[in-house]
N, CA, C and O of each residue as an XYZ file, in Angstrom:
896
protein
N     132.475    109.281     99.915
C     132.766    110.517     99.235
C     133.392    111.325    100.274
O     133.127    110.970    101.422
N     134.086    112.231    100.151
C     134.675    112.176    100.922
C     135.913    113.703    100.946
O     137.083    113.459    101.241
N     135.373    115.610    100.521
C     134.881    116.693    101.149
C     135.889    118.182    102.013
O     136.391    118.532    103.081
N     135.693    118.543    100.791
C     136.630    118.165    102.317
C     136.736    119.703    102.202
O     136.609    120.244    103.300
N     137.001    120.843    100.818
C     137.244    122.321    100.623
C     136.464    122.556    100.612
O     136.047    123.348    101.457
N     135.660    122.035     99.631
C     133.989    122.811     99.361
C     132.890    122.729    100.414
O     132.835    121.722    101.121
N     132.110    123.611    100.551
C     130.818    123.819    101.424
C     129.718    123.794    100.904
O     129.427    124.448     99.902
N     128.868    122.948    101.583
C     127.274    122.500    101.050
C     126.770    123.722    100.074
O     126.317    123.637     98.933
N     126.915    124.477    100.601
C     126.368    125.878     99.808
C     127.399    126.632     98.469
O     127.033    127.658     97.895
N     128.521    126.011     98.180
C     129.004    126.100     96.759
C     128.261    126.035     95.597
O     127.386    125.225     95.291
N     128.803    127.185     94.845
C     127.261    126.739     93.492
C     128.372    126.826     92.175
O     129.389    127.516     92.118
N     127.743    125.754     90.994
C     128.915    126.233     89.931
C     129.137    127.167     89.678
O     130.250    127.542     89.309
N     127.580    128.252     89.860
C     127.728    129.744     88.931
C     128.658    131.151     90.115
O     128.540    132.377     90.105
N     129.279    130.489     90.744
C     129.942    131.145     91.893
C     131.292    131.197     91.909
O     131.995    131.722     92.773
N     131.818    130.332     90.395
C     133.341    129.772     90.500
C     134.042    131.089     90.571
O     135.248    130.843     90.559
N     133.755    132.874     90.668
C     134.659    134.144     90.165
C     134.788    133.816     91.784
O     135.891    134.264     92.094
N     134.370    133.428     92.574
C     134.942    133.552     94.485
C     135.343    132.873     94.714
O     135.142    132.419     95.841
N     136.376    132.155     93.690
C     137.270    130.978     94.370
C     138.689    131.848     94.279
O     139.163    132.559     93.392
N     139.012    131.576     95.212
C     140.837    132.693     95.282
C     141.218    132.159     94.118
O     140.496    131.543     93.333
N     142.504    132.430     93.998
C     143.105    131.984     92.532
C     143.841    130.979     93.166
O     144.185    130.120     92.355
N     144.313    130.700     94.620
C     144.807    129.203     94.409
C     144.205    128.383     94.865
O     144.787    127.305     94.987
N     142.898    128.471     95.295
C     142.583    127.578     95.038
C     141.708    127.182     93.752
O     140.924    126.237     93.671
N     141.959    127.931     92.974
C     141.368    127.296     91.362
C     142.998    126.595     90.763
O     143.293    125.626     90.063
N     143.813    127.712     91.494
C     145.538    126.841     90.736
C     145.409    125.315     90.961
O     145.660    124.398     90.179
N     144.915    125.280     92.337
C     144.936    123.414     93.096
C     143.874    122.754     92.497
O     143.703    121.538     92.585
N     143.150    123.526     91.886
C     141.732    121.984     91.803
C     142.363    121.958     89.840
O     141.969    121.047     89.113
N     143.065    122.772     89.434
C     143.731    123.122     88.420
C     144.596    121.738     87.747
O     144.474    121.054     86.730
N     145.914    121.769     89.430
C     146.689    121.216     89.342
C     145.909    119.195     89.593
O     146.403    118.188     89.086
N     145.009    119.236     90.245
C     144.503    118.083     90.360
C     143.678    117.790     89.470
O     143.272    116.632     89.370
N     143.336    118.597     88.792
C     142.850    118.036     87.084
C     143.633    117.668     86.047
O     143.341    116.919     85.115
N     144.861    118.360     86.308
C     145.884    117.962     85.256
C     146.999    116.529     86.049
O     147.940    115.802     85.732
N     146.325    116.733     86.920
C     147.392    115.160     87.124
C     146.541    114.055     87.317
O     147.198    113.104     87.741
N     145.406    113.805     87.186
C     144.633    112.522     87.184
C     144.554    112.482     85.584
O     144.768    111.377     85.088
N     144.313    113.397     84.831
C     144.856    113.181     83.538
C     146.390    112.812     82.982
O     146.485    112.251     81.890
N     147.134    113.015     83.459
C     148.438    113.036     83.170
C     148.675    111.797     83.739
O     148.980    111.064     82.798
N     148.709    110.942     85.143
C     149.543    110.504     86.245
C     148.453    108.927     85.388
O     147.262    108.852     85.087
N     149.434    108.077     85.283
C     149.005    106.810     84.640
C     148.203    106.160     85.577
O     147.123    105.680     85.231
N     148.561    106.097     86.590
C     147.903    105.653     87.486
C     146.665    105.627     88.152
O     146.031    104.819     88.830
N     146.471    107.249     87.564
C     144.959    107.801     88.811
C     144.340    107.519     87.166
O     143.122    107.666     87.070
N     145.047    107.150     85.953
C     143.558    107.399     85.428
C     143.381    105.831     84.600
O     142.402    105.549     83.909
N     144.546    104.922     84.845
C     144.225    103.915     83.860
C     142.404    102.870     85.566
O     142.066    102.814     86.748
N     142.140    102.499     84.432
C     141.058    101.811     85.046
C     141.364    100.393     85.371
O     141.680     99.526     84.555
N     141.189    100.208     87.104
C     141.794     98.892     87.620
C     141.024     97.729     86.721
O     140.043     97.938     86.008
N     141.763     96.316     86.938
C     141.111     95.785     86.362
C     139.811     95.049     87.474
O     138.715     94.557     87.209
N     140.353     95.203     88.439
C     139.396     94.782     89.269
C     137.903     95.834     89.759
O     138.074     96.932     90.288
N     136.897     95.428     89.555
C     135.800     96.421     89.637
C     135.466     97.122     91.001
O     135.017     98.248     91.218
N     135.922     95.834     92.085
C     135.694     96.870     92.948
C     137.134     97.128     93.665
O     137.317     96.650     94.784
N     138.279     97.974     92.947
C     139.365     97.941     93.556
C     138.466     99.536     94.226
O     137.280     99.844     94.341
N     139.925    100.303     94.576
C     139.624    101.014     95.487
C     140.284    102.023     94.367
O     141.475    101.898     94.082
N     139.433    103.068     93.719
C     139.851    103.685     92.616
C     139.352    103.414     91.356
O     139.791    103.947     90.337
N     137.988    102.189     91.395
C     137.368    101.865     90.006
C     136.820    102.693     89.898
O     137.037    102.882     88.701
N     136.379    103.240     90.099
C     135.844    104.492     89.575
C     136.466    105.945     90.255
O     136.346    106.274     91.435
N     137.052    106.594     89.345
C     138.105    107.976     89.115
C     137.077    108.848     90.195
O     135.882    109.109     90.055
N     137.935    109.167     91.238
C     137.308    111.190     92.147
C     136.825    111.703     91.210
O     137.256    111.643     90.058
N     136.204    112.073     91.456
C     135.530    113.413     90.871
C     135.699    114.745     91.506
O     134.598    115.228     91.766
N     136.551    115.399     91.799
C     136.768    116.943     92.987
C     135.182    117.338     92.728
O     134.332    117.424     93.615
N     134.966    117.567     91.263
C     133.479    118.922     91.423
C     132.407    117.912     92.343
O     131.415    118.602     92.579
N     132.280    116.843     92.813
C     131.785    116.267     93.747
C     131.651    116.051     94.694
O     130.718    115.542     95.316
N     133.255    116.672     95.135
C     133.728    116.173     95.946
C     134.066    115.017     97.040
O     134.042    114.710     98.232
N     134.405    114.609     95.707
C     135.348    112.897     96.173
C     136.548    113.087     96.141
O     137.242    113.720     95.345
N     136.907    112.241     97.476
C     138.615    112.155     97.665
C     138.563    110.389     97.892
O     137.463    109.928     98.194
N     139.239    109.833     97.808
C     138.864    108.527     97.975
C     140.045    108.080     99.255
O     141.208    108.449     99.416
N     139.363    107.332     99.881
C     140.762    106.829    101.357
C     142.063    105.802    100.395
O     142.011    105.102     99.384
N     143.121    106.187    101.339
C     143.907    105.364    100.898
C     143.613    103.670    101.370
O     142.990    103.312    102.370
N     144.156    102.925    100.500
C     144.186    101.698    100.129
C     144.269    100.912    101.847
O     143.690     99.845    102.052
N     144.909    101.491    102.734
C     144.839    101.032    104.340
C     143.914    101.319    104.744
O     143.211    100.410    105.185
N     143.217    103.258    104.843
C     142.363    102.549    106.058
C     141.275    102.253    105.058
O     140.429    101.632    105.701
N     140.919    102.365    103.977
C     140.031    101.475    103.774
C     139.332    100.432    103.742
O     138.154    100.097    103.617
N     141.413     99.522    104.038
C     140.828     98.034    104.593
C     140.660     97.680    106.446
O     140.121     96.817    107.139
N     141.655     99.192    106.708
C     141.022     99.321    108.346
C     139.600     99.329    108.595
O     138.982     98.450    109.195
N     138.913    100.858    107.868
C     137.463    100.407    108.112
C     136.423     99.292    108.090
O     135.492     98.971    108.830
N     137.001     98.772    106.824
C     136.173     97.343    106.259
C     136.184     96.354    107.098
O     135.315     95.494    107.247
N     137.797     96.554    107.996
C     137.527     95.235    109.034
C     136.837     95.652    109.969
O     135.955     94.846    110.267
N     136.847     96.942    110.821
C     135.994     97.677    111.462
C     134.653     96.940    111.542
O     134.016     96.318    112.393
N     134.486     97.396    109.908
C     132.543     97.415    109.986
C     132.033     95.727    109.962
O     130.928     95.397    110.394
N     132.940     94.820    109.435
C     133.013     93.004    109.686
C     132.666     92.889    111.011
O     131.639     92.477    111.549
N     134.093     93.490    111.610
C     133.914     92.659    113.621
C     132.307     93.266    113.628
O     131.346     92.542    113.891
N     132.213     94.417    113.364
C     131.249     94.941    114.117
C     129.502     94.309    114.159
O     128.748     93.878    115.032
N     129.426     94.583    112.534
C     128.139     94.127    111.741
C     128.280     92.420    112.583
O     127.353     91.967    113.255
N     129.244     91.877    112.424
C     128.871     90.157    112.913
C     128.699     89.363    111.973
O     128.694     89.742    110.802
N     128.516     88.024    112.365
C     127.955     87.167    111.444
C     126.381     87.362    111.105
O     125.372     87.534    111.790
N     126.744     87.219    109.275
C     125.423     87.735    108.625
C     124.801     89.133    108.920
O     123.801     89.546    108.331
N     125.223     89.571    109.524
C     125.335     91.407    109.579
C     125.128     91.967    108.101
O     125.321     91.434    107.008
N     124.716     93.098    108.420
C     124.161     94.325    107.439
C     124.722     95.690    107.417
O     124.500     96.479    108.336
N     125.687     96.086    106.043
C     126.808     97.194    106.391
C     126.459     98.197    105.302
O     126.783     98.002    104.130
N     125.794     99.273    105.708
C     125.484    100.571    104.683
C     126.940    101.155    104.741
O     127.659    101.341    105.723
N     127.143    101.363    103.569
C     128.404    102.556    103.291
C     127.856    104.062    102.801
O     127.683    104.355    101.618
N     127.748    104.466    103.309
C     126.758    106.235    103.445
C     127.830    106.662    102.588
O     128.937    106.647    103.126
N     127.789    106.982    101.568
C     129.112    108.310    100.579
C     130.669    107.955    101.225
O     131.512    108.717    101.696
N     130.677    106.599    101.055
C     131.816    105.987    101.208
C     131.943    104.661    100.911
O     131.950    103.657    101.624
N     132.093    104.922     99.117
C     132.768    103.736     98.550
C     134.059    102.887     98.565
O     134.481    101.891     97.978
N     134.492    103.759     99.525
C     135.931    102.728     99.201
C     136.090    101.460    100.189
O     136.851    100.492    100.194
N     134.916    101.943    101.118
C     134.453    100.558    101.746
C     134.204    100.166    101.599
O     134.737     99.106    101.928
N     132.659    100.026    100.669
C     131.931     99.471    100.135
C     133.041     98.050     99.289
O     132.938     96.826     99.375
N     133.971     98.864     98.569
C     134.444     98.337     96.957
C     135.707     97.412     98.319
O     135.824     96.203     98.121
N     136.203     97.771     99.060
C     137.066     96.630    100.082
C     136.145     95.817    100.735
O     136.552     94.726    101.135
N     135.269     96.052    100.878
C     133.997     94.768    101.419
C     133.771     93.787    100.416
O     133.657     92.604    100.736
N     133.676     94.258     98.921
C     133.344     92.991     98.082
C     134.105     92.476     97.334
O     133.794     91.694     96.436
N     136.130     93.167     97.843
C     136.941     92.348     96.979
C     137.168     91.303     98.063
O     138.322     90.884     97.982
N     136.689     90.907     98.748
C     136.759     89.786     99.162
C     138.659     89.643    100.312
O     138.919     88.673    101.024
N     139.291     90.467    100.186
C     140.068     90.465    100.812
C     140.297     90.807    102.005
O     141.418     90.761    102.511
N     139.150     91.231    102.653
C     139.435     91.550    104.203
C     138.016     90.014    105.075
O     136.838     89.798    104.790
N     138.748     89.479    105.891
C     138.944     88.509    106.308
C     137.344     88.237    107.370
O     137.494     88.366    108.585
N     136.117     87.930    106.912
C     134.937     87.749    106.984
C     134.258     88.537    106.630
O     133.233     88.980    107.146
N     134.858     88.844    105.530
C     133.659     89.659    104.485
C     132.771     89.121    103.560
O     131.862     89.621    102.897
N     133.201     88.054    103.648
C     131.757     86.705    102.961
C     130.980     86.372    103.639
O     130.144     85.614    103.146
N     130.826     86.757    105.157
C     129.719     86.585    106.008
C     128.748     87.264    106.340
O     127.757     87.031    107.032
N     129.382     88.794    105.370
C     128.295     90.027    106.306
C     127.496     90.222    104.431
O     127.552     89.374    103.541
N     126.922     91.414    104.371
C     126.417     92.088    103.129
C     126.579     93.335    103.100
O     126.893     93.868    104.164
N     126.428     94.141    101.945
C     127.101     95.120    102.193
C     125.990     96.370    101.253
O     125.145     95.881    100.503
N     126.053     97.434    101.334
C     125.461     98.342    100.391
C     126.091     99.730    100.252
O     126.547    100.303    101.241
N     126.122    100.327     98.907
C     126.528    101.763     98.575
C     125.573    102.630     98.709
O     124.518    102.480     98.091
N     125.815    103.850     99.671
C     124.332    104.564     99.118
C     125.227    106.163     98.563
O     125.911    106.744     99.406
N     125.143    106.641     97.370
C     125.954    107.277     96.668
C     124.902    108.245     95.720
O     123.932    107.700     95.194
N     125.127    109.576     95.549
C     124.564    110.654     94.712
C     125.479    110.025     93.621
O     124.683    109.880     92.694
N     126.690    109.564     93.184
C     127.276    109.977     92.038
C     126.350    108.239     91.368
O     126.135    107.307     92.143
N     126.033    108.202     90.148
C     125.161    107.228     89.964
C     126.224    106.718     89.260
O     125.669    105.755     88.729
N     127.450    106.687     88.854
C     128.496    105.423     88.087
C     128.087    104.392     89.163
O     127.983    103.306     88.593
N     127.846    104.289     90.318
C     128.192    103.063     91.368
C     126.689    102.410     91.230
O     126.344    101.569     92.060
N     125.865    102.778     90.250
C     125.042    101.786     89.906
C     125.669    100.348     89.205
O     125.132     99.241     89.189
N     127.038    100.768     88.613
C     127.111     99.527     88.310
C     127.307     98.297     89.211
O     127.197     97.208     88.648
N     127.553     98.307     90.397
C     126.856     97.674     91.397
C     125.682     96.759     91.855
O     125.510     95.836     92.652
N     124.948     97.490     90.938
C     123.400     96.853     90.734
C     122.800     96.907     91.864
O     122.827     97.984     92.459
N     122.233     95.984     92.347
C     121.254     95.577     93.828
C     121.986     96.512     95.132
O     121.369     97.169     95.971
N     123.452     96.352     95.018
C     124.212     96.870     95.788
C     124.158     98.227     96.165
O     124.521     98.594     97.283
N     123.546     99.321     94.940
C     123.648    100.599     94.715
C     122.424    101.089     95.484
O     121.544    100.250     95.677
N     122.277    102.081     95.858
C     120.898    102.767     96.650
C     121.310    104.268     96.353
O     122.288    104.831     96.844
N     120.280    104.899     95.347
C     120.864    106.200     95.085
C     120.775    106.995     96.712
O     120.131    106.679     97.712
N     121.592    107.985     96.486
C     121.304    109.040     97.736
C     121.789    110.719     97.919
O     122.946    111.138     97.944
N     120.582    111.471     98.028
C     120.404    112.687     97.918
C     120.709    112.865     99.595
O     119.853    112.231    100.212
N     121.510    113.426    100.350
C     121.355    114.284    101.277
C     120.768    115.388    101.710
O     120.551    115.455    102.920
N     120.372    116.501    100.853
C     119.281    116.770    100.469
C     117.682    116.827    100.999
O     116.921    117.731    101.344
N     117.565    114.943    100.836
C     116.741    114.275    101.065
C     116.848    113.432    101.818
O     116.064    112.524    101.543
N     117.653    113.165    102.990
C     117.634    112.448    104.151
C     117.086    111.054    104.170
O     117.672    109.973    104.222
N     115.653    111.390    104.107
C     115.162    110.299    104.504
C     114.016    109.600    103.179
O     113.053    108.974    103.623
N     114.123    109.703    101.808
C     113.784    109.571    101.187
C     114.348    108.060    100.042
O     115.146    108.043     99.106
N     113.851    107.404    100.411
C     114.048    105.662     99.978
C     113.501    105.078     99.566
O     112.324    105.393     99.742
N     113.650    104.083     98.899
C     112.980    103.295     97.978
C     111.974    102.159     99.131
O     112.850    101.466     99.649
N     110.911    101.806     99.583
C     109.855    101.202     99.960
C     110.815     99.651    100.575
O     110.479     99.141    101.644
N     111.942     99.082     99.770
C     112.782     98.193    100.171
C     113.731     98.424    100.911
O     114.137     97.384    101.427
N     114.540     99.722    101.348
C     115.369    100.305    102.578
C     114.431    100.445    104.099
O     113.964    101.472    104.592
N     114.368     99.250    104.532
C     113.260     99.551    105.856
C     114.139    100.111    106.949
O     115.144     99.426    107.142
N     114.024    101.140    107.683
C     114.086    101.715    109.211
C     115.143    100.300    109.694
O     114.915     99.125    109.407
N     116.151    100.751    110.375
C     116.851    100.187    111.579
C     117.050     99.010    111.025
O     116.490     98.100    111.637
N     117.964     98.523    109.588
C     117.711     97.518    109.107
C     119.013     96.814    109.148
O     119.189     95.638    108.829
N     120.494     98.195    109.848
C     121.337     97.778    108.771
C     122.326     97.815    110.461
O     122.255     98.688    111.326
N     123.094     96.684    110.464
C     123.841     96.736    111.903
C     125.233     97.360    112.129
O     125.909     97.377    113.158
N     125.555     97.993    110.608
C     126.529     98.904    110.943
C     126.493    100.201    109.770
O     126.395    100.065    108.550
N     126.591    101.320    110.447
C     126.186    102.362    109.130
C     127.383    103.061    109.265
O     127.607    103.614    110.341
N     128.397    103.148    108.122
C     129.696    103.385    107.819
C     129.238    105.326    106.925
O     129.038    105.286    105.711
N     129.154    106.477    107.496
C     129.302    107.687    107.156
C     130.075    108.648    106.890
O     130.516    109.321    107.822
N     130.443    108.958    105.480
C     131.287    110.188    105.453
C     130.339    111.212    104.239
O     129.842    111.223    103.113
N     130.509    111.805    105.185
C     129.370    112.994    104.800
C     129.699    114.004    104.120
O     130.322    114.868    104.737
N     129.367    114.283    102.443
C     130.115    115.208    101.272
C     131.005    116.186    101.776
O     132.219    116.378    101.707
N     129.811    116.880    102.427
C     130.903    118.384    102.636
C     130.575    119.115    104.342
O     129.619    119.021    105.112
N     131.467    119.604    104.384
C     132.073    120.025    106.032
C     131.287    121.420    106.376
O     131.694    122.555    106.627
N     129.988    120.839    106.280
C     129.078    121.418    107.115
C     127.784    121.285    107.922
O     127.179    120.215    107.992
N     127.387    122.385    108.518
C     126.108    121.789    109.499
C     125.104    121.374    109.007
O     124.389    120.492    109.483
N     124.932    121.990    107.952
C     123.416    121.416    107.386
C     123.852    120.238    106.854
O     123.168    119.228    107.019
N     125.005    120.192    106.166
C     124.861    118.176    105.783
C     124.705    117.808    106.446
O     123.615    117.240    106.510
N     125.771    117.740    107.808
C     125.639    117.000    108.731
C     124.275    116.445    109.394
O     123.854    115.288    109.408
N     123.698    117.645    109.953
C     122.839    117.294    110.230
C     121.472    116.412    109.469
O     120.542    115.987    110.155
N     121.536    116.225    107.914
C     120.900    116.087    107.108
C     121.234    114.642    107.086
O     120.394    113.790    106.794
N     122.968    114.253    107.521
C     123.035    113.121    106.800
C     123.161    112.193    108.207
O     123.586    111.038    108.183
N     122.805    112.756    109.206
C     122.391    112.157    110.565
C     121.332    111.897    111.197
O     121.379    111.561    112.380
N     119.886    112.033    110.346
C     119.201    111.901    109.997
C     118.980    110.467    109.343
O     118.548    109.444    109.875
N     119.443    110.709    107.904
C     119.871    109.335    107.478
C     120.247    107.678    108.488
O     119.856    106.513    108.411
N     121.165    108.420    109.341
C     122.144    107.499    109.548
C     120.977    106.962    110.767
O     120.349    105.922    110.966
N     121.066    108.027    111.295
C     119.182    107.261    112.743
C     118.472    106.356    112.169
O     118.014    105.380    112.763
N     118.254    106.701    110.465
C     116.717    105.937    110.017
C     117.185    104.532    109.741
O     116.539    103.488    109.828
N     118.721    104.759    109.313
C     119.105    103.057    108.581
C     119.367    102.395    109.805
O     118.688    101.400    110.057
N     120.629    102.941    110.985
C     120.712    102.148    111.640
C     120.529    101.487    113.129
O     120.131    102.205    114.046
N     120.827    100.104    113.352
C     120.272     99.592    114.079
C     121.194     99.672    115.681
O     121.221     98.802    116.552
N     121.826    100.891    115.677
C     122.742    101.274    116.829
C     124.111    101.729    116.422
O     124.465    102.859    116.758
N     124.893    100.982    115.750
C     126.081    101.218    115.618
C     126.573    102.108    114.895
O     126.167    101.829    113.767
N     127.370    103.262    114.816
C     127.689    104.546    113.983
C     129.081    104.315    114.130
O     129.664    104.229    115.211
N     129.726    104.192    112.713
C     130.600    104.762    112.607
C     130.619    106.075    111.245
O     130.041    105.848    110.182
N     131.311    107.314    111.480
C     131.719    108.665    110.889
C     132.921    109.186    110.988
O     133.713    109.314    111.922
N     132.935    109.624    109.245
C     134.473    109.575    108.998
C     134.112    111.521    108.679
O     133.581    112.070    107.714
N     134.446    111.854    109.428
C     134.248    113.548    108.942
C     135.942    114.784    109.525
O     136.961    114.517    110.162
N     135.512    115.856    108.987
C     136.513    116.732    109.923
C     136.615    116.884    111.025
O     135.635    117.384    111.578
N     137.745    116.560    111.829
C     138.000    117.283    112.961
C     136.999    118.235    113.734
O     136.485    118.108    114.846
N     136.874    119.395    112.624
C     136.199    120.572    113.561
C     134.425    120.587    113.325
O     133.688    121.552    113.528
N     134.034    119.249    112.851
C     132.582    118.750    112.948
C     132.480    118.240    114.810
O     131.643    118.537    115.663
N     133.503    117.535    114.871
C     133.357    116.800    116.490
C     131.929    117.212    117.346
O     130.950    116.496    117.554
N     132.124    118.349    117.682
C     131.177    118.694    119.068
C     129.515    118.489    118.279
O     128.445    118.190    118.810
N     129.921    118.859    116.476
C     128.054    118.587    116.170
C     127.878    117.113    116.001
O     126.738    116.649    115.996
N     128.840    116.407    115.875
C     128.654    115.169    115.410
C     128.369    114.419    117.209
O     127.488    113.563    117.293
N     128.928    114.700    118.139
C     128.457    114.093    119.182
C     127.301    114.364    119.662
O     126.628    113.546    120.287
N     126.936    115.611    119.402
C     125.176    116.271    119.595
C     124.109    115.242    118.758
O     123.120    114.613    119.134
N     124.626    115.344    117.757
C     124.013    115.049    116.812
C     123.679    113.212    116.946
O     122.548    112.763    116.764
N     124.986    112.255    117.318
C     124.813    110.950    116.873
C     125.281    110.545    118.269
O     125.193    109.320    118.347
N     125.709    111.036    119.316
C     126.539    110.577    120.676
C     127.499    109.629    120.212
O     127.370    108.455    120.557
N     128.757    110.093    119.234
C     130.183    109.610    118.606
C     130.703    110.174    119.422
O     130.072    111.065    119.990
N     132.533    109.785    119.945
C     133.187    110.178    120.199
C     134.515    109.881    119.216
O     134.614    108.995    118.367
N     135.623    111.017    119.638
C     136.552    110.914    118.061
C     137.378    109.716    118.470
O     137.441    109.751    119.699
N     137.881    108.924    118.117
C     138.972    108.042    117.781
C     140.182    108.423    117.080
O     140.322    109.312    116.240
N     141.361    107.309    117.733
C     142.697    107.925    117.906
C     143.577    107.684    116.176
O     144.612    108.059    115.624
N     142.327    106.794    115.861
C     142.939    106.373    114.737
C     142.737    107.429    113.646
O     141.805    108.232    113.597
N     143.683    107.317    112.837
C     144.086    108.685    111.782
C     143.269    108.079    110.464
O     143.690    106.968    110.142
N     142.439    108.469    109.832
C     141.922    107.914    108.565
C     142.762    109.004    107.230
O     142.711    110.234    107.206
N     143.365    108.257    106.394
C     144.195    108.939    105.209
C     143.348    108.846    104.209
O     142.313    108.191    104.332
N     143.712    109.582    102.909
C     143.434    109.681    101.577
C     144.026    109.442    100.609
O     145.212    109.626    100.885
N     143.908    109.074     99.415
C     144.844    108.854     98.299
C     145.325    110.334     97.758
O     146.320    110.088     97.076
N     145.202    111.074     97.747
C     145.415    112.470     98.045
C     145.296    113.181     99.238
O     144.189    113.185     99.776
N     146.370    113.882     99.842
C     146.091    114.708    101.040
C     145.164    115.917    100.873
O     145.187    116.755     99.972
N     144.330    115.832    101.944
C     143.271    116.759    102.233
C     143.811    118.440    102.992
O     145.023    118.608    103.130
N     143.205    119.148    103.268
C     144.009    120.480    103.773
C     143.574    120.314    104.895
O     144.387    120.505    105.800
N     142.206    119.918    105.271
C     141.321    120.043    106.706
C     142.053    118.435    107.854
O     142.643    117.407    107.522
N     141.747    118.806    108.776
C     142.255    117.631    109.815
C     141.000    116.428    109.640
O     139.906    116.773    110.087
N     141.074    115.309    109.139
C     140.568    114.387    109.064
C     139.755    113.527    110.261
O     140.338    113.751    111.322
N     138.834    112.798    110.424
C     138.958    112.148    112.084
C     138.022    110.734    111.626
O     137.800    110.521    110.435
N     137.748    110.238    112.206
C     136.542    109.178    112.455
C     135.900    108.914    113.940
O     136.641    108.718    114.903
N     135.035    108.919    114.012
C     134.450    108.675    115.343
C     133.287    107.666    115.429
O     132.545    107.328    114.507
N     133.268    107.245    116.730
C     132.083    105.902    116.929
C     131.314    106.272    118.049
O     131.509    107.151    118.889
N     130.290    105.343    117.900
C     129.441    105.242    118.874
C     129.337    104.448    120.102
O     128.667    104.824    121.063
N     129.977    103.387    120.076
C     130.541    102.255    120.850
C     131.718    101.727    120.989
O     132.532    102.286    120.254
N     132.202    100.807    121.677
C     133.428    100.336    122.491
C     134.007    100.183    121.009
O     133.249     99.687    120.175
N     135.185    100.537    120.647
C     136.364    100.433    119.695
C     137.648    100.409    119.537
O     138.365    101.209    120.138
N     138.272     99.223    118.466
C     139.269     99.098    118.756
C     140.526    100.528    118.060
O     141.734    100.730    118.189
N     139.278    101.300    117.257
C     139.450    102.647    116.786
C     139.922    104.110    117.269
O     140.543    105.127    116.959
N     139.111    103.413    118.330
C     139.320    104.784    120.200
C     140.574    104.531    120.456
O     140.944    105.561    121.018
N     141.605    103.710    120.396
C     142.696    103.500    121.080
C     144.064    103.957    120.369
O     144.958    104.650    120.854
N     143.972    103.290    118.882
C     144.959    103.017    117.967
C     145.099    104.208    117.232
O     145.924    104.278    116.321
C-alpha cells in the first residue's frame, strides 16, 4: 500500500480541509480509473500487478510493473532457498512473487499482510493487518519467522512508522527491506538501522512526495 498525501491522522469527517486541489486531484483520479479501460478492466491473471483496483481513500498507489519485479527479485536473492517473504502493505510484491515470473520464486514462500481485506482472496496467503495494532496476530504468525520483511508503510508519518516498525522487529529474522518517503530517512534509520538506496522505486501513478527504499544489509539496491 503505498501513501503517500494523506496523514495517519486524516479523518473522513474532515474532508471541508482539503484545499480545493487537492479534492480537484483525488477528483481527477476517480474519474480516470473509471473512465481509463485499463485501470479498471480486471486482469485476467489474479495475481497480476493491478488485480485488485487502488483504492486512494486507502491509500493505495500500486508500484509500477518494474520495480515490482525489482523488489521481488530483491526479496528471492535475499530470503534464499526455501526462505520466508512477508510483504507488509505491499502487494504488488506479494502478487509478482506468485506469478511465478521472477526467476526463483518457486523456491521461497511468500505472505500478504494487508488492512484492505479483498486480498483475502489469497487465502492462507492473506494475514489481516491493523497498524494500529502492531503487534497483534493470529497464534500461527510466530516472532522472527520470516527471512525477509518487504515494508511500505500506509501513510508518511511518525506514528505509523514507528507502529509499523514494530511489526517489522516482531516478524523478522534480520533482514529489512522499506519502501517509504524520502523525508522518513533519519526515523527510519533510528528506528530499523536502514540506510537509503540509490535505486528509485516508481508507481503506476506518480506520487507528489520523493519516493525511496532502504535496507538493512549489503545490497545490490545501495548502488543502482
Amino acid at each position: 500500500v503505498n501513501h503517500k498525501d494523506r496523514t495517519a491522522d486524516d479523518s473522513d469527517d474532515d474532508v471541508p480541509t482539503l484545499s480545493a486541489h487537492t479534492l480537484a486531484a483525488l477528483q481527477e483520479f476517480y474519474n480516470e480509473t473509471r473512465t481509463d479501460p485499463a485501470a479498471s478492466a480486471t486482469p485476467s491473471d489474479p495475481f497480476a500487478v493491478g488485480a485488485v483496483e487502488e483504492d486512494w481513500r486507502m491509500s493505495q498507489f500500486w508500484y509500477s510493473d518494474e520495480t515490482a519485479t525489482r523488489l521481488a527479485e530483491e526479496a528471492v536473492r535475499e530470503a534464499g532457498e526455501g526462505g520466508r517473504i512477508a510483504c507488509l502493505s505491499a502487494p504488488s510484491v506479494y502478487q509478482k512473487l506468485r506469478q511465478g515470473s521472477v526467476e526463483g520464486s518457486d523456491r521461497v514462500s511468500a505472505v500478504v499482510l494487508e488492512y484492505d481485506r479483498r486480498f483475502a482472496t489469497y487465502a492462507d496467503d492473506f494475514i489481516f493487518y491493523d497498524y494500529n495494532e502492531p503487534l497483534s496476530f493470529e497464534a500461527s504468525v510466530a516472532p522472527r519467522s520470516f527471512d525477509m520483511v518487504l515494508a511500505d508503510p500506509p501513510y508518511l508519518s511518525e506514528e505509523c512508522l514507528d507502529k509499523v516498525a514494530k511489526t517489522v522487529k516482531y516478524l523478522s529474522k534480520g533482514k529489512v527491506l522499506l519502501c517509504t518517503g524520502a523525508i522518513m530517512e533519519n526515523l527510519a534509520r533510528e528506528l530499523l538501522g536502514v540506510k537509503m538506496c540509490q535505486f528509485l522505486p516508481k508507481h503506476k501513478r506518480n506520487l507528489s512526495n520523493e519516493f525511496r527504499c532502504f535496507v538493512n544489509y549489503p545490497s545490490r539496491l545501495l548502488s543502482c
